[in-house]
C-alpha positions as semicolon CSV with decimal commas, in nm:
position;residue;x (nm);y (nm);z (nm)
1;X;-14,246;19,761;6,403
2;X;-14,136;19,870;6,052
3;X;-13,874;20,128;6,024
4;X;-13,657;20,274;5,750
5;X;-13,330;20,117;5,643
6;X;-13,002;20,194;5,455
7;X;-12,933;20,061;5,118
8;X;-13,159;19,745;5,030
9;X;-13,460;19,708;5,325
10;X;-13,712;19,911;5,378
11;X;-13,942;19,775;5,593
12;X;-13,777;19,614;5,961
13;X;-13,952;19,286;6,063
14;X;-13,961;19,083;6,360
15;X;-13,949;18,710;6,384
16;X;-14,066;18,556;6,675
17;X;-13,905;18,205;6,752
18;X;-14,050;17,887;6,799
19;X;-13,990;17,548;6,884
20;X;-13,954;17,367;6,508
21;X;-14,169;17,122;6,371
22;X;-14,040;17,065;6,000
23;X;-14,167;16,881;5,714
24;X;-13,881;16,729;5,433
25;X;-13,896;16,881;5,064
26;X;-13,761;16,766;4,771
27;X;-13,448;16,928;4,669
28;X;-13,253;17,063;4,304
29;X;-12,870;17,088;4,329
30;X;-12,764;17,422;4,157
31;X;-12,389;17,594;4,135
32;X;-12,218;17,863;4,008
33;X;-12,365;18,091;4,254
34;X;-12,305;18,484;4,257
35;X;-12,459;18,691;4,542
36;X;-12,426;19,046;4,728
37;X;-12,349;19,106;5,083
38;X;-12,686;19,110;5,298
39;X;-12,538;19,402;5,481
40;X;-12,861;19,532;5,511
41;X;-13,058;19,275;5,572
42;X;-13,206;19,290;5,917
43;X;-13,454;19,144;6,088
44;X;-13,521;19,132;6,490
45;X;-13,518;18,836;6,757
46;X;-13,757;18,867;7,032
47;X;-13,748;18,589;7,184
48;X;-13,937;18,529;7,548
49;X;-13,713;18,526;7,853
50;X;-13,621;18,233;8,053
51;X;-13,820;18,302;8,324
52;X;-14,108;18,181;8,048
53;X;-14,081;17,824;8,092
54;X;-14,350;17,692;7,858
55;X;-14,219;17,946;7,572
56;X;-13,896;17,905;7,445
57;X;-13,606;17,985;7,653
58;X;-13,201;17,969;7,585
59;X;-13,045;17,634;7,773
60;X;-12,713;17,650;7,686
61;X;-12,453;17,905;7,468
62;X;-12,204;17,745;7,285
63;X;-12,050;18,012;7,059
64;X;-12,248;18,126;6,725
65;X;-12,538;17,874;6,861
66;X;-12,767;17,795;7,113
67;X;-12,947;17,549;7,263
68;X;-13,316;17,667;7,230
69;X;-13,530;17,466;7,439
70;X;-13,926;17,451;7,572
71;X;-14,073;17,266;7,790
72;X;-14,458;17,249;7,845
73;X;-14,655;17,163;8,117
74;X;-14,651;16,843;8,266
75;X;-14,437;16,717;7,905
76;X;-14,069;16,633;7,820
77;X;-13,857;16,918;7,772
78;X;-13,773;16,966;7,357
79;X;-13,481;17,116;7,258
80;X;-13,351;17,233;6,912
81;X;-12,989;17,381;6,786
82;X;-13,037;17,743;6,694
83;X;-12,857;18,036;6,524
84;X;-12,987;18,402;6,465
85;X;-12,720;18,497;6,180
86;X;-12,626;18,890;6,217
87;X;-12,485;19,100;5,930
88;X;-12,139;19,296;5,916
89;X;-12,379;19,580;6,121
90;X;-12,451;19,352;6,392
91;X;-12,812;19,357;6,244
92;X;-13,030;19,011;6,290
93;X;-13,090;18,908;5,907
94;X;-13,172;18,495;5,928
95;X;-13,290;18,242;6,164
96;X;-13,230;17,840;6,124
97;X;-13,344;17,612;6,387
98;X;-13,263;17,258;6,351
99;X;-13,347;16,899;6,525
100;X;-13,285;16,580;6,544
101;X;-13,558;16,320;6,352
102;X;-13,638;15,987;6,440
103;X;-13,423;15,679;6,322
104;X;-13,541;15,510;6,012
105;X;-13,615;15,848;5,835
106;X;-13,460;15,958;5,518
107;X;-13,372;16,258;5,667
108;X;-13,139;16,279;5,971
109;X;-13,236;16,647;6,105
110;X;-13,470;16,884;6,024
111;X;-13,501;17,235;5,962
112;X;-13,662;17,595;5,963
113;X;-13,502;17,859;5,808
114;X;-13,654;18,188;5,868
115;X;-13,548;18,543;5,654
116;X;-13,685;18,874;5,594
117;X;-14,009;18,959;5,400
118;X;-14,048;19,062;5,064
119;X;-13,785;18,801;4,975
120;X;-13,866;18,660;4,595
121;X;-14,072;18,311;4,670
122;X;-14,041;18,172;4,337
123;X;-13,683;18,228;4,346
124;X;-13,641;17,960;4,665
125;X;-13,349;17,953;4,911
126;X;-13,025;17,780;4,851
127;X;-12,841;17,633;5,144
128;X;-12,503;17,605;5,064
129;X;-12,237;17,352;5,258
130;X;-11,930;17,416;5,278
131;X;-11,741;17,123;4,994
132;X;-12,148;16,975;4,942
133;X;-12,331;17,047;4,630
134;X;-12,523;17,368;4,726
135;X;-12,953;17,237;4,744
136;X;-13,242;17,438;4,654
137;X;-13,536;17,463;4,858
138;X;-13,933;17,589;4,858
139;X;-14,017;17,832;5,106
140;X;-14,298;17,677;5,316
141;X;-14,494;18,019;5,392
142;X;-14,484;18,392;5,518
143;X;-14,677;18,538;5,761
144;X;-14,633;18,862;5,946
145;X;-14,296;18,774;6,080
146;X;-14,120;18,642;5,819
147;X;-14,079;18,383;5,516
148;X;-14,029;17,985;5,642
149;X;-13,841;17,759;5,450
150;X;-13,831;17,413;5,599
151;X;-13,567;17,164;5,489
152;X;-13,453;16,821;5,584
153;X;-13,077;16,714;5,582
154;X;-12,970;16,393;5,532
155;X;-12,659;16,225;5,753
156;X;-12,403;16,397;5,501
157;X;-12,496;16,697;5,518
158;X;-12,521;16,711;5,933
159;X;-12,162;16,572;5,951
160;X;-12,031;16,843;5,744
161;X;-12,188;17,098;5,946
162;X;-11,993;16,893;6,170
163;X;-11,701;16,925;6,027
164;X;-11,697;17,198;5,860
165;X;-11,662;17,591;5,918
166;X;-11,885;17,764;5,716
167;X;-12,247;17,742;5,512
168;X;-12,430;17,993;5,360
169;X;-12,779;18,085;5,265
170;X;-12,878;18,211;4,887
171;X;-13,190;18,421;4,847
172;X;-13,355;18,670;4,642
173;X;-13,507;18,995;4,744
174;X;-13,773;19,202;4,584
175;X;-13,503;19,525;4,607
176;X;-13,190;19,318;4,473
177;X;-13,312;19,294;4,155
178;X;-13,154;18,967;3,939
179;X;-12,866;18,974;4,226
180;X;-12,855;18,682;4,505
181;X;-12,840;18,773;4,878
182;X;-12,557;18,551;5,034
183;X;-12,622;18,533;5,438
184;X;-12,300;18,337;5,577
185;X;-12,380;18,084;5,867
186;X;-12,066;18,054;6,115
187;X;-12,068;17,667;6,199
188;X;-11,857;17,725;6,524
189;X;-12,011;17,573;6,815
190;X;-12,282;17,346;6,627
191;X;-12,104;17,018;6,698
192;X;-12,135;17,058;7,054
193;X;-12,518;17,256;7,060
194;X;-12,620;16,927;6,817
195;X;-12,488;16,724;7,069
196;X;-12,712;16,834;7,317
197;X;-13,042;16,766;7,095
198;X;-13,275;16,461;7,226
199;X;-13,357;16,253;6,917
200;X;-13,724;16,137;6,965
């Protein structure tokens, strides 16, 4: 459903989630970053219950994240480390789901990073650590939901989510003009979600 909203939206989307299959992109290190509150970002979780086995469900709560996990018939149950990110207005403006890869990859974890439509595609997404040189990323495709970027993060960059407090993500939207979007990513509570992620 699209709706009007204040300031910089004007069309409300919904993102369905999704157990994430992700696929590693190269990456350009950028800095000296300025960006805009996404106060008005918004877009809207609807995720099934958990009475919807083979769709995915919420495990486990473990502050800002959640253990998002699925589990299809007659299959092993996959789970991955999710966060919907909400704006000062308590309105739903990102999505980033992230698991574990196998060992022997370049890449540690993997993962999907969903935002509004009508974000600027040539512009990319940054993802920004928290002490870690900020990385730039493709966006993977849009569809009726939203825009997918899908990322892979090496063994540095997991630990520091680790250890760290805070990441954010860098985008540009069609009604910000030459402005960034910063959408702040609270890292409390991803230790112990990670933790709970089979590797395959």
């Amino acid at each position: 459903m699209k709706e009007i909203l204040a300031s910089l939206f004007k069309k409300d989307i919904s993102v369905l989630t999704s157990t994430v299959f992700c696929i590693l992109f190269f990456t350009l290190c950028i800095s000296n970053l300025m960006a805009e509150e996404a106060d008005s970002l918004s877009i809207e979780d609807t995720m099934p219950s958990e009475s919807q086995k083979t769709e995915p469900y919420i495990k486990e709560r473990f502050k800002n994240w959640t253990l998002k996990c699925i589990k299809p018939v007659n299959s092993i149950e996959r789970c991955e480390a999710n966060q919907i990110i909400f704006n000062q207005k308590q309105q739903p403006v990102a999505e980033i789901s992230i698991i574990k890869l196998p060992r022997g990859q370049v890449a540690t974890a993997a993962a999907t990073i969903i935002v509004p439509l009508e974000t600027i595609l040539s512009e990319g997404l940054v993802l920004a650590i928290q002490e870690l040189e900020p990385k730039k990323y493709q966006f993977k495709f849009c569809n009726s939901l939203g825009c997918y970027s899908q990322i892979g993060l090496t063994d540095d960059e997991v630990e520091a989510l680790k250890r760290k407090e805070k990441a954010s993500i860098f985008l540009k939207h069609i009604s910000s003009g030459d402005q960034q979007i910063v959408i702040p990513m609270s890292l409390d509570g991803f230790t112990k979600t990670f933790s709970n992620v089979i590797q395959p």
